[in-house]
C-alpha positions in Angstrom: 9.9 -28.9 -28.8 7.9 -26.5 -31.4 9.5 -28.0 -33.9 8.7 -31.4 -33.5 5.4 -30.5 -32.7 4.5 -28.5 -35.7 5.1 -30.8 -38.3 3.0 -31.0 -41.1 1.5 -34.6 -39.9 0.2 -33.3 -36.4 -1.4 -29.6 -38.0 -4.9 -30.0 -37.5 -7.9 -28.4 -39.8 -9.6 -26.6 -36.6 -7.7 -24.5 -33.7 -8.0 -27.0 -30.5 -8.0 -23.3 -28.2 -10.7 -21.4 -30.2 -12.1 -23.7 -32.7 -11.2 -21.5 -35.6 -10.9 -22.9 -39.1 -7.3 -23.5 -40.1 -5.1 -24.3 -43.4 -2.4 -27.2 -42.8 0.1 -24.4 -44.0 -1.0 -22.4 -40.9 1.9 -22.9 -38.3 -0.2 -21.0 -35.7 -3.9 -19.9 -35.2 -4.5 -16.6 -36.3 -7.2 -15.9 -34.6 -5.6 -16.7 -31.3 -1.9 -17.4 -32.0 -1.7 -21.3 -30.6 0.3 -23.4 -32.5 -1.4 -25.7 -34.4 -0.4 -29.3 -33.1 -2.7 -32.1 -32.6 0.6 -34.0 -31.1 -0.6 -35.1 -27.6 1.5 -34.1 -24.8 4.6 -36.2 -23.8 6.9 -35.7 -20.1 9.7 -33.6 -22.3 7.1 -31.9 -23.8 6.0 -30.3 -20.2 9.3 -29.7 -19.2 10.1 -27.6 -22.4 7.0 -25.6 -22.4 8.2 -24.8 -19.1 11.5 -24.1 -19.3 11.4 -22.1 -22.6 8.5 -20.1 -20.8 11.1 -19.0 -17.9 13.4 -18.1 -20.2 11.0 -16.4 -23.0 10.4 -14.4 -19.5 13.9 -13.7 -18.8 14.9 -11.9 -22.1 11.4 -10.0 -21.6 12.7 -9.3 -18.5 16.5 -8.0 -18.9 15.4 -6.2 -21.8 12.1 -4.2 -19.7 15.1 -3.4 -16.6 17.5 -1.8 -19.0 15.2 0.5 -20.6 14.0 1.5 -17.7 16.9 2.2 -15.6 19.3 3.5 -18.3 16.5 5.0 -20.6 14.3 6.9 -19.2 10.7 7.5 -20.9 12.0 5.3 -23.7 9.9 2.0 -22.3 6.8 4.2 -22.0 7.5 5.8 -25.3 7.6 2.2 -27.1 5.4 0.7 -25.2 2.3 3.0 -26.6 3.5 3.0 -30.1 3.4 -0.5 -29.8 6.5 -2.2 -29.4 4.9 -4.5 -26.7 6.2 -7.9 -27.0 9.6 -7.1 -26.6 8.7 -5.5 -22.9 7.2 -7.0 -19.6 3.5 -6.0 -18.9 4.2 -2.7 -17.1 1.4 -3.6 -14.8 2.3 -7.1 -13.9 6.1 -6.0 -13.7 5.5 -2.9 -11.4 3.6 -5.3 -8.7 6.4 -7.5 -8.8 8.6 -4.7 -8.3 6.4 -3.5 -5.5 6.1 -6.7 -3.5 10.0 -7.4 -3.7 11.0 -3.9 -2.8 8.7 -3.9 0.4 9.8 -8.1 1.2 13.5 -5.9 1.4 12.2 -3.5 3.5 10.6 -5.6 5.7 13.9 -7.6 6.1 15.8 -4.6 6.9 13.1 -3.0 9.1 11.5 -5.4 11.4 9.5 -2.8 12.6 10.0 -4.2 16.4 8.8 -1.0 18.8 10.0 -1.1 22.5 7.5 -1.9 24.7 6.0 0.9 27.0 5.2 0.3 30.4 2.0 0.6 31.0 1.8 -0.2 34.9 4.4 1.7 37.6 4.5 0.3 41.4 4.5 2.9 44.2 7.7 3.7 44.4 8.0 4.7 40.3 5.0 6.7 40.7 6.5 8.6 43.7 9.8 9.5 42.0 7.6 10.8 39.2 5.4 12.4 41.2 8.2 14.3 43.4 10.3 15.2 39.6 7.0 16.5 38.6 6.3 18.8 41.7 10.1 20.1 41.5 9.4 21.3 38.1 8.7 25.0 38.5 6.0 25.6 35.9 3.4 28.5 35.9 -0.7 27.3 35.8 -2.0 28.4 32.4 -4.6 31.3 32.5 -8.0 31.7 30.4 -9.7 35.0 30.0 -7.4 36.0 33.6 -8.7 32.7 35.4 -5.7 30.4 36.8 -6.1 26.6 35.7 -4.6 24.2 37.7 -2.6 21.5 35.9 -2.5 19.1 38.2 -6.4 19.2 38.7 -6.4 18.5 35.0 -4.0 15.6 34.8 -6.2 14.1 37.5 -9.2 14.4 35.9 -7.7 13.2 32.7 -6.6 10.3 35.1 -9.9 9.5 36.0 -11.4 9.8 32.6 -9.1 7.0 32.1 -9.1 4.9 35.3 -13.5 5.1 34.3 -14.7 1.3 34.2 -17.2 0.7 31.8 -20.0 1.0 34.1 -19.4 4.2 34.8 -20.1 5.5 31.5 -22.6 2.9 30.6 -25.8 3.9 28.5 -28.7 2.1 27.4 -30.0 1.7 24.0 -32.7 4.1 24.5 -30.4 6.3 25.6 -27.8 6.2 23.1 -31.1 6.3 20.3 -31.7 9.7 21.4 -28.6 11.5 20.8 -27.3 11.9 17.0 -25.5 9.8 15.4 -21.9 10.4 15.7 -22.5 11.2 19.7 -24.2 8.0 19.9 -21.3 5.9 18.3 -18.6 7.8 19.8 -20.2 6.8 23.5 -20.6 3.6 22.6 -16.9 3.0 21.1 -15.7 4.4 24.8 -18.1 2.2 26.7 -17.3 -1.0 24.1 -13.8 0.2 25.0 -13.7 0.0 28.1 -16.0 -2.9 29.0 -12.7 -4.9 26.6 -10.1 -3.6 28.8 -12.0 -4.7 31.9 -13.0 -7.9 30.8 -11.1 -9.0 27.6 -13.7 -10.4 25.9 -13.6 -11.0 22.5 -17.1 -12.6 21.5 -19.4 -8.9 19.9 -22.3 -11.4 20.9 -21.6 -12.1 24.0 -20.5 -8.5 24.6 -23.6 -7.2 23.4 -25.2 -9.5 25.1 -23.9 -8.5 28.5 -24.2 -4.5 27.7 -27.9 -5.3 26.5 -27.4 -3.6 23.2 -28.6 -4.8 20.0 -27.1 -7.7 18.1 -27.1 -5.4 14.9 -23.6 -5.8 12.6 -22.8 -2.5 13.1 -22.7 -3.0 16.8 -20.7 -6.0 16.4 -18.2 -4.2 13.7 -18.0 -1.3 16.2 -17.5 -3.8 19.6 -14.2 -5.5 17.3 -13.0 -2.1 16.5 -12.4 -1.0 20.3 -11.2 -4.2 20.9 -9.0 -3.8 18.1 -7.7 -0.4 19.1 -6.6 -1.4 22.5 -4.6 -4.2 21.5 -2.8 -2.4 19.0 -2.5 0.7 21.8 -0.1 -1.6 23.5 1.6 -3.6 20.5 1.5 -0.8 17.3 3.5 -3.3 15.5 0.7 -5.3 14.6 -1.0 -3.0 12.6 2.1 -1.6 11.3 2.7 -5.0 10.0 -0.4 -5.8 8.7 -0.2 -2.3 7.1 2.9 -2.3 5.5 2.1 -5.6 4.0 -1.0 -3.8 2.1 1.3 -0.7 0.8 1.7 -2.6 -2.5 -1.7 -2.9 -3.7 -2.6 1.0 -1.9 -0.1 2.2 -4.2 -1.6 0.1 -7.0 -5.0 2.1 -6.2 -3.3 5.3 -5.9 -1.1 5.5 -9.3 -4.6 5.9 -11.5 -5.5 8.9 -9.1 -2.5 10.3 -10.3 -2.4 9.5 -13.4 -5.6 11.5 -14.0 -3.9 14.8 -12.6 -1.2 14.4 -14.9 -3.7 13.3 -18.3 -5.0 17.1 -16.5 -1.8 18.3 -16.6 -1.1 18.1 -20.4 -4.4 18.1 -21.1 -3.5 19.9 -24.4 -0.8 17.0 -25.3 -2.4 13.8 -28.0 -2.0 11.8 -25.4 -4.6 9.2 -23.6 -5.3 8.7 -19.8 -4.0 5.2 -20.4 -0.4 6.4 -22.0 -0.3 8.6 -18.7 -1.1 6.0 -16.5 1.2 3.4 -18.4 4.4 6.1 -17.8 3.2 6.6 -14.4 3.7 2.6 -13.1 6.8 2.7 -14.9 8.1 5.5 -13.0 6.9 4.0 -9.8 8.8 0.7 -10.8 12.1 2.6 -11.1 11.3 4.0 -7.7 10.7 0.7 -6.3 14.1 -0.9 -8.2 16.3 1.9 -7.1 15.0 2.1 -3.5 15.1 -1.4 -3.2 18.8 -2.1 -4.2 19.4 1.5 -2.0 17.9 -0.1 1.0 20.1 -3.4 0.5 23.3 -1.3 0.1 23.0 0.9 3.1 21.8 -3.0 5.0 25.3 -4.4 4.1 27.8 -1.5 4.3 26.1 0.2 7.6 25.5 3.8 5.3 23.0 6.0 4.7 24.6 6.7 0.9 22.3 4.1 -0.9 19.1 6.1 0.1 20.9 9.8 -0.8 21.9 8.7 -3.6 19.4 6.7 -5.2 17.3 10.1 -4.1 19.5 12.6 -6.5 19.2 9.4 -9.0 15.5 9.3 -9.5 15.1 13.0 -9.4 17.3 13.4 -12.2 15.2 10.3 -13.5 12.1 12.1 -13.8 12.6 15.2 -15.2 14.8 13.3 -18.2 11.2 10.7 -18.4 9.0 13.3 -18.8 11.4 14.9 -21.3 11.5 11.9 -23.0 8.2 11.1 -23.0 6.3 14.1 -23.3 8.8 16.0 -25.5 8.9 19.1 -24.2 11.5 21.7 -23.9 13.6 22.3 -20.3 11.6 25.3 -19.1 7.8 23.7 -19.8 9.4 20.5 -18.2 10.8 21.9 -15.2 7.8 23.7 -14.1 5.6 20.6 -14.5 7.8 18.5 -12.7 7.8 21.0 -9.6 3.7 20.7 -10.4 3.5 17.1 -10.8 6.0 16.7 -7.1 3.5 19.1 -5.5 0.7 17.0 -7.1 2.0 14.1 -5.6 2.6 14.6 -1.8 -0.5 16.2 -1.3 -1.8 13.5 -3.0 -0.2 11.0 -0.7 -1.0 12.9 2.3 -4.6 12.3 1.5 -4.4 8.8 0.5 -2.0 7.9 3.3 -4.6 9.3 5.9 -7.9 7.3 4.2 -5.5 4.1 3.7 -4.9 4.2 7.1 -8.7 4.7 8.1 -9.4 2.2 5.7 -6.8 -0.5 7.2 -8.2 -0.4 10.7 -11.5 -0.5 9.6 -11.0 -3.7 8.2 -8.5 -4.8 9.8 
């Protein structure tokens, strides 16, 4: 298809992309590297554009998966001395990576949670009652005062049996008190007035509770509606959560990079380089864990995930010799760092992720 297309008869004098001034001997723009064909566009010419784009992709594509499984740091390494065409964009590839490995483990794990009771008949309640009372355990004491248990699973009953109106307050009310107070009353009264009614509508909840339409309010009103529904089917949000990992982790990775760019702070090497190794490590982690996950699906193990475990361990410390090109003892001791760096890290972003998720879920 190029070839027909760039003869000498269809070069124009100006780039048709970026209007730059071009010689007829100039096979391709060089200020934005289109080819220079005034040919219009014929059927086969679609379908070869296409086709030799798939495949253009392919070779981009073999080549960036066995560089990074088989050499490790040697894709980062090229990539920022710039030996870039040959590679997939580590970006692009490691969100493609990302969203296949968790389409596997959302196959695999369908996260489906047993259902738990929520109401007993009499005769349940009874048995439990009587297995409870049989149970010989001592009343706690505080500063040599006995506290009955049973007088605080029965208030703790009745906290929860509370309708809304029971708790109810007022606008003027809840203006009085400071700010996290206020809010925290009104989530259990917006709480509770859901359960007992199951509306939906902040309006016409507000409406009914005579507090103001404000967007908080309403914001505040779908939240507690929101939490009781997941209360008795977690899966939901688990779903909606796991679906999101992909582009969390995508947030998280330049977080981390910058520890590591603080980490060898004294190397010649940019925050970017770091951050570039950094996806490509995560990539590998995806690849590995991904084909782990399908293994241990089909044969009924647990080997894929131990394995490919001892496999990427082994991965990183030979990446960040590779890359960074230090000795064994300097790398060792920053890849315990860097590990350290990582969960707690992940703790921390796992936690506000999750925050983040039901608040706008």
């Amino acid at each position: 298809m190029e070839k027909e297309r760039s003869h000498l008869k269809y070069r124009g004098k100006r780039c048709l992309n970026c209007d730059h001034e071009l010689d007829r001997s100039d096979k391709y723009c060089p200020a934005c590297g289109q080819l220079n064909s005034t040919k219009k566009l014929a059927l086969d010419d679609f379908f070869n554009e296409f086709f030799a784009g798939i495949f253009a992709y392919d070779s981009r594509f073999r080549r960036t998966i066995k560089a990074l499984l088989f050499r490790p740091g040697k894709i980062s390494k090229d990539y920022i001395l710039g030996k870039r065409m040959r590679y997939a964009n580590p970006f692009r590839f490691y969100l493609s990576a990302s969203i296949i490995f968790f389409l596997i483990w959302g196959f695999v794990n369908s996260f489906e949670l047993d259902p738990v009771p929520s109401n007993l008949d009499a005769d349940e309640i009874t048995t439990a009652q009587q297995a409870t009372d049989s149970l010989d355990i001592p009343n706690p004491e505080i500063n040599g005062r006995e506290i009955k248990l049973d007088s605080l699973i029965r208030t703790q009953q009745a906290k929860e049996r509370a309708t809304y109106q029971e708790v109810y307050l007022d606008s003027v009310a809840l203006d009085s008190m400071r700010f996290f107070e206020a809010n925290s009353n009104k989530f259990n009264i917006y709480s509770k007035f859901y359960k007992q009614t199951k509306i939906l509508s902040s309006s016409q909840a507000m409406d009914s509770l005579r507090h103001p339409q404000s967007n908080f309010n309403h914001w505040l009103y779908k939240k507690a509606a929101d939490w009781n529904i997941l209360k008795s089917n977690p899966q939901l949000f688990l779903n909606y959560f796991i679906n999101k990992l992909p582009f969390i982790i995508f947030f998280y990775l330049p977080v981390f990079a910058f520890f590591i760019w603080l980490l060898y702070l004294r190397r010649a090497f940019n925050y970017m380089e770091h951050l570039i190794f950094t996806f490509h490590v995560q990539t590998t982690f995806f690849v590995l864990y991904g084909l782990a996950i399908l293994v241990d699906y089909i044969f009924n193990t647990e080997l894929g995930i131990t394995l490919a475990t001892l496999i990427f361990i082994f991965y990183l410390y030979k990446a960040m010799r590779k890359f960074y090109g230090q000795n064994r003892v300097k790398t060792i001791v920053k890849f315990m760092l860097l590990n350290i760096i990582f969960f707690t890290l992940a703790i921390i972003a796992g936690v506000v992720s999750i925050i983040a998720s039901f608040a706008l879920y």
